[in-house]
C-alpha positions as CSV (number, residue, x, y, z in Angstrom):
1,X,0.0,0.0,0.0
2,X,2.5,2.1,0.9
3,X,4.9,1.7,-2.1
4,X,1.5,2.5,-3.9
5,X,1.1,5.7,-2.6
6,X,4.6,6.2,-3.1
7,X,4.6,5.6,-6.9
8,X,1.0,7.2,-7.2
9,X,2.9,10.8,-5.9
10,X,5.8,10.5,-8.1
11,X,4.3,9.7,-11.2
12,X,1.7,13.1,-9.7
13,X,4.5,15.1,-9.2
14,X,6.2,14.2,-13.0
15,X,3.0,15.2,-14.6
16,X,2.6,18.5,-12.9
17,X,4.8,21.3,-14.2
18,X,7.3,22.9,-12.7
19,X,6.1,26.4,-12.0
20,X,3.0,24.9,-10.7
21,X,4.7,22.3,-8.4
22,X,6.9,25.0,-7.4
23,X,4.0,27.0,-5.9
24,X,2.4,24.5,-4.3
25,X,6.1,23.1,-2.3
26,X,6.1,27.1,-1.6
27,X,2.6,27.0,-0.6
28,X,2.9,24.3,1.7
29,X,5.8,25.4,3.0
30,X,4.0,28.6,4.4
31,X,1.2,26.6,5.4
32,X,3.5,24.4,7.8
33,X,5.1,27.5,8.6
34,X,2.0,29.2,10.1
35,X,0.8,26.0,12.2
36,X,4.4,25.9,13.4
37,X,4.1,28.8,14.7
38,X,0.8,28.4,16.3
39,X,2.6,25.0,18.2
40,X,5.6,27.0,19.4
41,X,3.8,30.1,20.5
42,X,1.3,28.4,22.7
43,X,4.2,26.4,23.9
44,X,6.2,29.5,24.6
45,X,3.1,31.1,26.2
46,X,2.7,28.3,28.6
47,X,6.1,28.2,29.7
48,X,6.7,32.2,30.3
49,X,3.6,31.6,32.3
50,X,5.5,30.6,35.6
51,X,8.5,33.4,34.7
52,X,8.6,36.7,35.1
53,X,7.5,39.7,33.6
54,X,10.4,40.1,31.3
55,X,10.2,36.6,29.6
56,X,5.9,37.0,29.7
57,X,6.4,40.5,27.9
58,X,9.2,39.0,25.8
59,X,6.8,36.1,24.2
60,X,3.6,38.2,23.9
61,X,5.7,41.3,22.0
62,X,7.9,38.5,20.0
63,X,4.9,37.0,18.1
64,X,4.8,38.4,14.7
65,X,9.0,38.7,14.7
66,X,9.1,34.7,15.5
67,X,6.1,34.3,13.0
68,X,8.3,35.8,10.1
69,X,10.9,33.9,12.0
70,X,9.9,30.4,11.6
71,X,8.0,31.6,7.9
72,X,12.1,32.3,6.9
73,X,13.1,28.8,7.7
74,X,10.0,26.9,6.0
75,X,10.2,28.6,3.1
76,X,14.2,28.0,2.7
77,X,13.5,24.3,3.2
78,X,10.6,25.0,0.3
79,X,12.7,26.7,-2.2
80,X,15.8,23.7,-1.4
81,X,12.8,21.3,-2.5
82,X,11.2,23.1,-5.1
83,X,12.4,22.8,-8.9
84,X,13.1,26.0,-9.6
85,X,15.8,27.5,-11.7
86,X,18.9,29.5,-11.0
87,X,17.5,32.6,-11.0
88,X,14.5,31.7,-9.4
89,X,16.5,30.3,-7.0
90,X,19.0,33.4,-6.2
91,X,16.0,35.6,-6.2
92,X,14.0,33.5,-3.3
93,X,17.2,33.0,-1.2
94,X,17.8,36.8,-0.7
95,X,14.5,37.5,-0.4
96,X,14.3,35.0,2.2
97,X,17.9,36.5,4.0
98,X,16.5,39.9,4.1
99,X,13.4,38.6,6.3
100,X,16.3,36.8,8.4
101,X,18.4,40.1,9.2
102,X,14.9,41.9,9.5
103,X,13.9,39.1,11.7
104,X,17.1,39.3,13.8
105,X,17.4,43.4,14.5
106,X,13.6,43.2,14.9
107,X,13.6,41.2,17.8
108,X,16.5,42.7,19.3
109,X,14.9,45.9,19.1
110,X,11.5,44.4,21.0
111,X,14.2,42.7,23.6
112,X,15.5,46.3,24.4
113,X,12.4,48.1,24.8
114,X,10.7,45.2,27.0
115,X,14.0,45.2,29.3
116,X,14.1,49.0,29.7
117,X,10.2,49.1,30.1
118,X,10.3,46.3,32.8
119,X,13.3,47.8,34.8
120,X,11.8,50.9,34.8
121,X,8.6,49.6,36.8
122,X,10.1,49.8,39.8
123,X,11.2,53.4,39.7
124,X,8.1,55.8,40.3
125,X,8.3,59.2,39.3
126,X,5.2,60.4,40.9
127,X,6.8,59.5,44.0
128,X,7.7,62.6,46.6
129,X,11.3,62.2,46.5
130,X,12.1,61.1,42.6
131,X,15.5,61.7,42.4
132,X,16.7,58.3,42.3
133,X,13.6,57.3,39.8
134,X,14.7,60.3,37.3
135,X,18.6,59.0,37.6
136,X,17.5,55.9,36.2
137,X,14.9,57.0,34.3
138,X,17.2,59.6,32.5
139,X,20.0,57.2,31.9
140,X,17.9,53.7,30.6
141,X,15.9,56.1,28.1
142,X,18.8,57.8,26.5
143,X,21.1,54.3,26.4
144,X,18.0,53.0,25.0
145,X,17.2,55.4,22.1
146,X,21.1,55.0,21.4
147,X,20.8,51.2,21.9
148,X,17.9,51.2,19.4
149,X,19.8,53.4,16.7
150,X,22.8,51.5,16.4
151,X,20.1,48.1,15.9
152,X,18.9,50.1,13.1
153,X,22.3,51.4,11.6
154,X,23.7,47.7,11.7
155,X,20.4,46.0,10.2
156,X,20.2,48.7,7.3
157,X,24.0,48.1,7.0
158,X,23.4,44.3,6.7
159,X,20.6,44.8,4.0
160,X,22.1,46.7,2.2
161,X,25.6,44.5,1.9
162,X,23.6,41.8,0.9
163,X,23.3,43.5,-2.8
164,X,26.9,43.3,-4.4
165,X,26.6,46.8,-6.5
166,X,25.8,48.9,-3.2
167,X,28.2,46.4,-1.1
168,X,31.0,47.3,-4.1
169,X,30.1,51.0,-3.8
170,X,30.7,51.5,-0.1
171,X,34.0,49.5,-0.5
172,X,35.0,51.7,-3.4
173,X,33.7,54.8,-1.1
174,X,35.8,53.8,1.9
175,X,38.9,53.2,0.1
176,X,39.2,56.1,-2.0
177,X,38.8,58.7,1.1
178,X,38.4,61.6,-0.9
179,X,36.0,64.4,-1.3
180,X,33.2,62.3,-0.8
181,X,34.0,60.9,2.4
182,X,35.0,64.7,4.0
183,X,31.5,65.3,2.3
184,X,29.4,62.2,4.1
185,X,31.4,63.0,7.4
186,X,30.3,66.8,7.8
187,X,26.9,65.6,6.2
188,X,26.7,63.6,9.7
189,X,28.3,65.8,11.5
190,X,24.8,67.1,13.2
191,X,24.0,63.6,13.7
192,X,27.0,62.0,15.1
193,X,27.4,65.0,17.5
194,X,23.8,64.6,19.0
195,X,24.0,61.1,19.6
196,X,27.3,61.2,21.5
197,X,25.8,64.2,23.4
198,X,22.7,61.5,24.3
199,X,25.5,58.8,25.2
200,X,27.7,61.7,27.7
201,X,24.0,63.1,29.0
202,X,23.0,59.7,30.3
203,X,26.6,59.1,32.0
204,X,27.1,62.6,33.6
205,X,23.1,63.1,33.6
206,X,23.2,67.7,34.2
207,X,19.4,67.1,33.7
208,X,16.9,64.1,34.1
209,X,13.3,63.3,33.6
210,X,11.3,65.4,35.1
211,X,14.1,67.9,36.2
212,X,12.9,71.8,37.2
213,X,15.0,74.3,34.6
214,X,15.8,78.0,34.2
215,X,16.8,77.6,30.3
216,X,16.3,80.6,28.1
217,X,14.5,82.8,30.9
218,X,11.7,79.9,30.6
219,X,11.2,77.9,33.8
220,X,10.0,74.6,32.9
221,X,10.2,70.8,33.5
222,X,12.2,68.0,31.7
223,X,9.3,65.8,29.9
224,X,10.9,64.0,27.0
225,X,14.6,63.2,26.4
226,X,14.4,61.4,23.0
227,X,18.0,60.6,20.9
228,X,18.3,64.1,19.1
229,X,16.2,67.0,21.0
230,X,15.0,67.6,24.7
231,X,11.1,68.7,25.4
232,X,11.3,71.3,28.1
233,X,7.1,71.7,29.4
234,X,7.0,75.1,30.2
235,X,4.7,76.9,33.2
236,X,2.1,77.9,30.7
237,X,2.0,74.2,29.7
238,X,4.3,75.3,26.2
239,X,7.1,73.5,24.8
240,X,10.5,74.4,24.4
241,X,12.6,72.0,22.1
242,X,16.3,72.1,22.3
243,X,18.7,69.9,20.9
244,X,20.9,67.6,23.4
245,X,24.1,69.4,22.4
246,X,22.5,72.6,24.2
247,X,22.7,71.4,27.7
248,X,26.5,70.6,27.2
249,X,27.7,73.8,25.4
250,X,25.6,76.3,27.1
251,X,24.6,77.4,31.0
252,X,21.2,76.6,32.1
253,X,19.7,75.8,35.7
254,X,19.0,73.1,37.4
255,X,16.9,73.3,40.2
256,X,16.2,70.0,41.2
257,X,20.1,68.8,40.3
258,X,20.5,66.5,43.9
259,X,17.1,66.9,45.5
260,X,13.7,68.2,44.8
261,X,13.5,70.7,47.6
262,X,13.9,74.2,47.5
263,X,14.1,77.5,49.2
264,X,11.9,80.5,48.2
265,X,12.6,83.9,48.0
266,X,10.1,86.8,49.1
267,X,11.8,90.5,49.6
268,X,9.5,93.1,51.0
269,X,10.4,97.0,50.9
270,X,9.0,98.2,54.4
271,X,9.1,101.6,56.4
272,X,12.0,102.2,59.1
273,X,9.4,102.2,61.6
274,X,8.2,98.6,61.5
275,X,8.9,96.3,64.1
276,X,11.1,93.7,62.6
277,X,10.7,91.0,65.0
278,X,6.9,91.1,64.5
279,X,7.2,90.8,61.2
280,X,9.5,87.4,61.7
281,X,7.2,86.2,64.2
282,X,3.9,86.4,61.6
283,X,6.2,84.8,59.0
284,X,7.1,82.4,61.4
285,X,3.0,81.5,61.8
286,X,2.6,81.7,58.7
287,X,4.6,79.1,57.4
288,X,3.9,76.8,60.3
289,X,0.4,76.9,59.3
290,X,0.8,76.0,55.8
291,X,1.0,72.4,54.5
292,X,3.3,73.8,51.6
293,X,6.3,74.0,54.2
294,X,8.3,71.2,54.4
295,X,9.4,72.0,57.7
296,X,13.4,73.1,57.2
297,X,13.9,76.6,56.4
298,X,12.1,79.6,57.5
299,X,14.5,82.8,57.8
300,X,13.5,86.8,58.3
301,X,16.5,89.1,57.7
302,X,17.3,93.0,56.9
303,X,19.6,92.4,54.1
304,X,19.6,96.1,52.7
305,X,19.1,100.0,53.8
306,X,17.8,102.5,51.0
307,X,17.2,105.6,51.1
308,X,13.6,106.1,52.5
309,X,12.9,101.9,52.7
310,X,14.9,99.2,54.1
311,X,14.6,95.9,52.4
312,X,13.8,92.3,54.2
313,X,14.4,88.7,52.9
314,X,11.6,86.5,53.9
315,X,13.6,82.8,53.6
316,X,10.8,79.4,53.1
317,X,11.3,76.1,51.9
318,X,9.5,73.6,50.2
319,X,9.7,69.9,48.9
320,X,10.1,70.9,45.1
321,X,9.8,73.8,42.7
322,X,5.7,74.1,42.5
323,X,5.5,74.2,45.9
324,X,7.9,77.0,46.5
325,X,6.1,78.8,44.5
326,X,2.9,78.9,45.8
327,X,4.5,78.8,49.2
328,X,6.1,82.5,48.6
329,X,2.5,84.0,47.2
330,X,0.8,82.6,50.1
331,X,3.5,84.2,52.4
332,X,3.5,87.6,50.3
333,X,-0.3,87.3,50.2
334,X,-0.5,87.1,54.2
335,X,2.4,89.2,55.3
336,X,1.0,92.3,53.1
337,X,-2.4,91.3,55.3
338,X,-0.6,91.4,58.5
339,X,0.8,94.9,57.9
340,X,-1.9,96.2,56.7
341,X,-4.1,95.8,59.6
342,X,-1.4,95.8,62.2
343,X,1.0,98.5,60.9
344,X,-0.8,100.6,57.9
345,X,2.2,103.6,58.7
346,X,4.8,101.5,58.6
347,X,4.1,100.5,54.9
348,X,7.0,102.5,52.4
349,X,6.9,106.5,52.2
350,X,8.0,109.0,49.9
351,X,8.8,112.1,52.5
352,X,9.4,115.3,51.3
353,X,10.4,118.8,53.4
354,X,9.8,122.1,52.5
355,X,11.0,125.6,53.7
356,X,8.9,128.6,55.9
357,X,7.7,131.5,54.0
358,X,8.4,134.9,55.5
359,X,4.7,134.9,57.3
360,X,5.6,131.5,59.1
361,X,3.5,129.6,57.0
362,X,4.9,125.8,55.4
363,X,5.8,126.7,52.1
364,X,5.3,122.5,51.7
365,X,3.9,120.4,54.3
366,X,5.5,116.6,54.8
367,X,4.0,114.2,51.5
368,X,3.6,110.7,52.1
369,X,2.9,108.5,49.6
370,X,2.2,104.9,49.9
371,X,4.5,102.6,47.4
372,X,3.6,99.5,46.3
373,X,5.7,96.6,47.5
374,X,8.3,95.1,45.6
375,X,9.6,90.9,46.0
């Protein structure tokens, strides 16, 4: 029976043309290819099951890569069966060796970003205290944007030297190091320059994820680092773009460089005549009694006489940048209050004297003028 069947599919497969037997080898081939597939995924999901989150992520995001995967290595077991000619042949094989170095830099890419992805879960960046979140945060984003380019750079390279006239031109191009290389070289010059700029931001790190900056008179917050440009979210909830090289050839500042706290500023313009250490003592209540003061610095000092004012610095910290802010309105806010009901002549006055006429009479009486307060 069996040598029946046998001779039955021989003498079938002599009578069908070539083409046509071709097709269906290649056609059965991609069939087998798919239910492979199938097999080995449920397999694989089953086993990552009982692993962790890196190896579960790694399957799921892995599917259509190892699809085209194990499509690649039924159809080169087709095309070795399949009577095709020479051309035909050459044609299917690097066809088929393109999907392999897609496959390959494909999956490495997916391998990356699911690694960075699940090491980042344990670094919150809502948290309080982020510093150490933003570190890593800062640094495994960058790597990985570089990481990711280089995947790229080697599986375009790879294509591309699979096609002797291109793979005969770069040759030709490398070895001749003329005018065309000094060309390609400042051609990539922009390029180049950003992406080791990414590589010495995420070793050094002068600014992270989520990091409070003073660049360009703009105060705003670090939201995306990406391989070429930084997003800077303004106050107003705009967006400043800068390139990477920026924040390694110019100044900027950093306000939230080792910690996220921060001390706020408030300077008042008050009257000689007010009593200085009331004025400490209703900043001193003030801060106590808002939940905006972290508890560490509160500080009331004359740092300057003027002419007709003297000036105080009102000293408050707070856990981060947002919070000091709102800290020194609410302080300004209250403290102009305080005066104003406690000590209305003690706020700042323009005084002015005159001279007596010759009947005894004030040529001028004493001005006063209230001034508006300055911080």
């Amino acid at each position: 029976m069996e040598a029946r069947l046998e001779q039955y599919i021989h003498q079938f497969v002599r009578w069908m043309p070539d083409p046509i037997l071709s097709i269906l080898i290649l056609l059965v081939s991609f069939v087998l290819g798919l239910l492979l597939h199938t097999v080995i995924f449920r397999t694989s999901t089953r086993l990552a099951e009982k692993r962790d989150l890196f190896w579960r992520s790694l399957v799921q995001r892995t599917r259509r890569p190892l699809r085209l995967a194990i499509l690649t290595w039924t159809l080169s077991l087709g095309v070795v069966a399949a009577p095709l000619n020479n051309n035909q042949e050459s044609l299917l094989r690097h066809i088929l060796l393109l999907c392999f170095i897609v496959v390959v830099g494909w999956m490495a890419r997916t391998a990356l970003h699911i690694w960075t992805t699940v090491y980042l879960r344990r670094f919150k960046l809502d948290a309080e205290d982020n510093l150490l979140a933003r570190k890593h945060v800062t640094q495994a984003r960058i790597m990985e944007r570089v990481a990711a380019t280089v995947i790229i750079a080697l599986t375009v390279s790879a294509v591309l030297m699979t096609f002797p006239g291109i793979r005969q031109y770069g040759v030709s191009l490398m070895a001749s190091a003329g005018v065309a290389g000094i060309v390609l070289g400042l051609a990539l010059q922009p390029v180049l320059k950003n992406l080791f700029a990414g590589i010495q931001l995420a070793i050094t790190q002068p600014i992270r994820i989520d990091d409070a900056l003073l660049v360009e008179g703009e105060w705003g917050k670090i939201e995306e680092i990406t391989s070429t440009y930084v997003v800077v979210k303004l106050w107003d909830w705009r967006r400043l773009i800068l390139p990477l090289g920026y924040f390694i050839e110019k100044p900027f500042q950093n306000w939230t460089r080792e910690g996220a706290a921060l001390i706020g500023t408030v300077i008042i313009y008050l009257d000689y005549s007010v009593p200085v250490g009331e004025i400490r003592r209703k900043v001193e209540e003030i801060a106590a009694a808002s939940p905006l003061w972290d508890r560490d610095v509160v500080n009331v000092a004359v740092t300057d006489f003027k002419e007709s004012v003297m000036e105080v610095r009102i000293l408050v910290s707070a856990a981060n940048a947002g919070s000091a802010f709102d800290l020194r309105c609410e302080v300004r806010e209250k403290l102009i209050d305080f005066i104003q009901d406690a000590y209305p002549s003690s706020l700042p006055r323009v005084r002015a004297e005159g001279t007596m006429d010759a009947t005894g009479n004030a040529a001028a009486a004493e001005v006063s003028q209230r001034a508006s307060l300055q911080s």
